[in-house]
C-alpha positions as CSV (number, residue, x, y, z in Angstrom):
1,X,-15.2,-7.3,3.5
2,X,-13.8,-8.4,0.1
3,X,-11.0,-6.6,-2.0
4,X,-12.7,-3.7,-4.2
5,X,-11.5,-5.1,-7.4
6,X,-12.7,-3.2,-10.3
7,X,-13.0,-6.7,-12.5
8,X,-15.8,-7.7,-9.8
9,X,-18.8,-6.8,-11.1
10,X,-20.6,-7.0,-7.6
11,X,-18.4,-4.1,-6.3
12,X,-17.2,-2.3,-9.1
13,X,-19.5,1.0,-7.9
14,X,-17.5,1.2,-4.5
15,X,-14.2,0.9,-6.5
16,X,-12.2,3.9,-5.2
17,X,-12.0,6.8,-8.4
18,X,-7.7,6.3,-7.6
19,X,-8.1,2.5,-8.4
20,X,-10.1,2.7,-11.5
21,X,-8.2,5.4,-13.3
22,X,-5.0,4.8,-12.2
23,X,-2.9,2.2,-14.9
24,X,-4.5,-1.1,-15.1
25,X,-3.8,-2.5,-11.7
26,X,-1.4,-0.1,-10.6
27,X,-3.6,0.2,-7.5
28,X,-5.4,-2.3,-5.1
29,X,-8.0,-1.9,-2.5
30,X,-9.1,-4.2,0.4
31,X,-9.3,-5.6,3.7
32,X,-5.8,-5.7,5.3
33,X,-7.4,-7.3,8.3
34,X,-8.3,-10.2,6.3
35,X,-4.9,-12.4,5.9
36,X,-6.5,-13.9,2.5
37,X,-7.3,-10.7,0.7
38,X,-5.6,-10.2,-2.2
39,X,-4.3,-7.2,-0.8
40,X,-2.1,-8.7,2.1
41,X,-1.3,-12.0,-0.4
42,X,0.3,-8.8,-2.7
43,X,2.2,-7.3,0.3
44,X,3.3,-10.7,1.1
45,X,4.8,-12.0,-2.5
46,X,6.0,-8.7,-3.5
47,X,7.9,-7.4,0.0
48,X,5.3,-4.3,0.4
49,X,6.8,-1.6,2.6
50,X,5.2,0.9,4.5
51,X,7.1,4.4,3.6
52,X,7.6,6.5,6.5
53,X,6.7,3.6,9.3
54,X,8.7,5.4,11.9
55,X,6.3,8.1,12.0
56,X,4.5,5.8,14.3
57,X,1.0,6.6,12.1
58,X,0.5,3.2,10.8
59,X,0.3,4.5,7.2
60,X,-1.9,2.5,5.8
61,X,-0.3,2.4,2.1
62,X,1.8,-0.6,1.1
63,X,4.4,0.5,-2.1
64,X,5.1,-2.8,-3.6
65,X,7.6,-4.4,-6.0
66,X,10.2,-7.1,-5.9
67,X,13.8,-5.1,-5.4
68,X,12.2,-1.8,-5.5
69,X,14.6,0.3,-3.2
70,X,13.0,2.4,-0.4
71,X,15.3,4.7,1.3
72,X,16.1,3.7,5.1
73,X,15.1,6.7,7.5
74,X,18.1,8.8,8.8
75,X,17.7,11.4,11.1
76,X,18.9,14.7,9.6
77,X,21.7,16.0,11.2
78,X,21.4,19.1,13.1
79,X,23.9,19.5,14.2
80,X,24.2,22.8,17.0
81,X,20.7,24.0,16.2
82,X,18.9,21.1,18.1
């Protein structure tokens, strides 16, 4: 399957509504299975993180962006009520 890149005039019509109204490529679509999508090159370059991953869910959204800060999971503390 190729990447659903809006600028592709061959698969513009399956182009997700969140990918084509979103800010210019503020979104991507594709094939993470494929290791040369564009998609997987992105979360390569810029260090894409999965938010959540501990879930155990596989969320399948990448957030990307070189230094962007994601918070590390911590429990909550509970303290007596557990």
């Amino acid at each position: 399957m190729a990447d659903l890149d809006e600028d592709n005039p061959a698969v513009k019509e399956y182009v997700p509504a969140c990918v084509r109204t979103c800010a210019p490529k503020a979104r991507y679509f594709g094939d993470l299975d494929n290791p040369e999508s564009q998609v997987n090159q992105l979360i390569g370059d810029k260090h894409g993180v999965r938010l959540k991953d501990h879930t155990g869910n596989r969320p399948q959204v990448y957030y990307l962006g070189a230094g962007a800060s994601v918070p590390a999971f911590t429990p909550a503390d509970r303290g007596d009520d557990a």
